[in-house]
C-alpha positions in Angstrom: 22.3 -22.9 9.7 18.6 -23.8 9.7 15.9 -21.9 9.5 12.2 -22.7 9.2 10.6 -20.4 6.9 7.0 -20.0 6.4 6.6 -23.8 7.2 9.8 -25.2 5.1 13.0 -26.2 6.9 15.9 -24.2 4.9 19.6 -25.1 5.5 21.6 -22.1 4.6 24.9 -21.2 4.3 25.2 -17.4 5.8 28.1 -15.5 6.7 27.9 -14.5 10.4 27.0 -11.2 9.9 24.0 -11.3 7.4 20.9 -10.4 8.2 17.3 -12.2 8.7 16.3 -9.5 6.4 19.3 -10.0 3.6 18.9 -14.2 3.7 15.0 -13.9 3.2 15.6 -11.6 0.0 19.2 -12.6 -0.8 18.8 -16.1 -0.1 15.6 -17.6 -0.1 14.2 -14.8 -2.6 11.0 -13.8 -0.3 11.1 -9.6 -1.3 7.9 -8.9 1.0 10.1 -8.0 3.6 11.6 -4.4 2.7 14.9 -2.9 3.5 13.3 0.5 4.3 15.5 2.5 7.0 17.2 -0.6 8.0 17.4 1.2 11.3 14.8 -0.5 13.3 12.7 2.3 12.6 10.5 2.0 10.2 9.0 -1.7 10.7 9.2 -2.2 6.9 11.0 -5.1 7.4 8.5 -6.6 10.1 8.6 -10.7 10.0 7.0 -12.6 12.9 9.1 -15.3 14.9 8.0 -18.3 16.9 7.1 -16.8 20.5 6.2 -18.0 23.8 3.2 -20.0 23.7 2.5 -19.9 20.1 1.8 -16.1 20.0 4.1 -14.8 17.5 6.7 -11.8 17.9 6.8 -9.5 15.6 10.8 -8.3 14.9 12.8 -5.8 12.9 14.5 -8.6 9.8 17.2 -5.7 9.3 18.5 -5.7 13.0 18.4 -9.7 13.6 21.3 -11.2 12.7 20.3 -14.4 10.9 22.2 -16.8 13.1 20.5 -15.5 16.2 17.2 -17.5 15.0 18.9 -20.9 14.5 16.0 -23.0 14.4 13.5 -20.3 14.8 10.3 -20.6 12.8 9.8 -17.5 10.5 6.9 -16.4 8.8 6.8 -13.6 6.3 4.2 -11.8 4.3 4.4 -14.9 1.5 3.6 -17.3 4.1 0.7 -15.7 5.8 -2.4 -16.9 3.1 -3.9 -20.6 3.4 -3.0 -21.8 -0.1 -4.9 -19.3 -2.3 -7.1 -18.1 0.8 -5.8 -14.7 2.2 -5.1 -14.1 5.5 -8.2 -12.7 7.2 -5.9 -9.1 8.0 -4.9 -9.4 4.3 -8.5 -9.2 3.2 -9.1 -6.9 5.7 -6.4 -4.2 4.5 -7.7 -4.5 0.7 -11.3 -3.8 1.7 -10.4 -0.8 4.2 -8.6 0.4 1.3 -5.6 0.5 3.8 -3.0 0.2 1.0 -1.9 2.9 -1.1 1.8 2.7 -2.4 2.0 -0.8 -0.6 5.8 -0.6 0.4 5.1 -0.9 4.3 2.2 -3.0 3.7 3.5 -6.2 4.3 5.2 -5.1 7.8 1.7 -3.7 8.9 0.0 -7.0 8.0 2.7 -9.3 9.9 2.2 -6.9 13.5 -1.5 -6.6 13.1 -0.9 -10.3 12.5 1.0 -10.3 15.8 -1.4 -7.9 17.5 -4.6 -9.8 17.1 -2.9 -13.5 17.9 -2.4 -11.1 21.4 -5.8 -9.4 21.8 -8.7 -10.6 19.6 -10.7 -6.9 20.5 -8.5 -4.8 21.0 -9.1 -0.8 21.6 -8.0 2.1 18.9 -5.6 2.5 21.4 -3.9 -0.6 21.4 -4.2 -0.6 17.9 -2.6 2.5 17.9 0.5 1.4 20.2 1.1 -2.1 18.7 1.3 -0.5 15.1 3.8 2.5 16.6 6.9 0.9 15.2 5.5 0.4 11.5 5.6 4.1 9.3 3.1 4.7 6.6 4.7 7.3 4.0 1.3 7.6 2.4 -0.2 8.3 5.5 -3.1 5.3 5.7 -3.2 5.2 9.2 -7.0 5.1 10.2 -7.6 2.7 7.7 -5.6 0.9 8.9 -7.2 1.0 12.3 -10.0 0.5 10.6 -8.5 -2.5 8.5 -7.7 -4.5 12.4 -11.1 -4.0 14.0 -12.6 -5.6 10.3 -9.8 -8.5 10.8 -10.2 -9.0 13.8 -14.4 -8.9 14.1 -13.9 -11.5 11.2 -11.4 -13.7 13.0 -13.6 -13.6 16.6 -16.5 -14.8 14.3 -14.7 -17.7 12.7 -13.6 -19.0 16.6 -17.2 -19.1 17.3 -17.7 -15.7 19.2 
């Protein structure tokens, strides 16, 4: 099968049944994504996918079977920064202090990712709803409300708002 992951075309030889989430760590080595519940509930896992219109979809890598996204362009945590340049949300979660044990930080980063390319101002409360499916154990949630206005004030002002 081929998948394009964080930019690079990878040709990989899967069994039917694995998992996005097992061929990024098992196969291609990227750990970011975690194998938390591997339920669908905890969003620990979170990767983005190529969606309609270049807006990506944020998705579960422990319920998509790996085969499903033949040819699908994956991004995960490690592909997110511009060279040595972090990812506007990524600088945004350090400076709100919106990390603590870091274990569902990557799956936060990736939907806030996916939240913003969506709504560039969005309210606490869509904050609040598009981060639903991603637990903190620690607990971090307003700042990591906090964490998305920052991000996304900082990414309005680089399009020229």
């Amino acid at each position: 099968m081929r998948l394009t992951v964080n930019g690079r075309s990878r040709h990989l030889d899967v069994a039917p049944d694995a998992t996005l989430l097992s061929v990024l760590r098992d196969h291609l080595h990227l750990t970011g994504a975690k194998p938390g519940c591997e339920r669908g509930e905890c969003g620990a896992c979170t990767v983005l996918v190529n969606g309609p219109e270049g807006v990506p979809d944020p998705i579960y890598a422990c319920l998509a079977l790996a085969h499903a996204h033949e040819g699908d362009s994956i991004t995960t945590i490690e592909g997110l920064a511009s060279g040595s340049t972090a990812h506007p949300v990524q600088t945004a979660f350090v400076e709100q202090d919106a990390v603590q044990c870091g274990f569902c930080t990557p799956g936060q980063v990736l939907a806030a990712v996916a939240l913003l390319a969506r709504d560039d101002n969005p309210s606490d409360e869509a904050i609040v709803r598009a981060m639903s499916g991603n637990l903190c154990r620690c607990g971090t949630y307003p700042k990591i409300v906090r964490a998305i206005h920052s991000a996304a004030e900082v990414m309005r002002g680089s399009n020229g708002d």
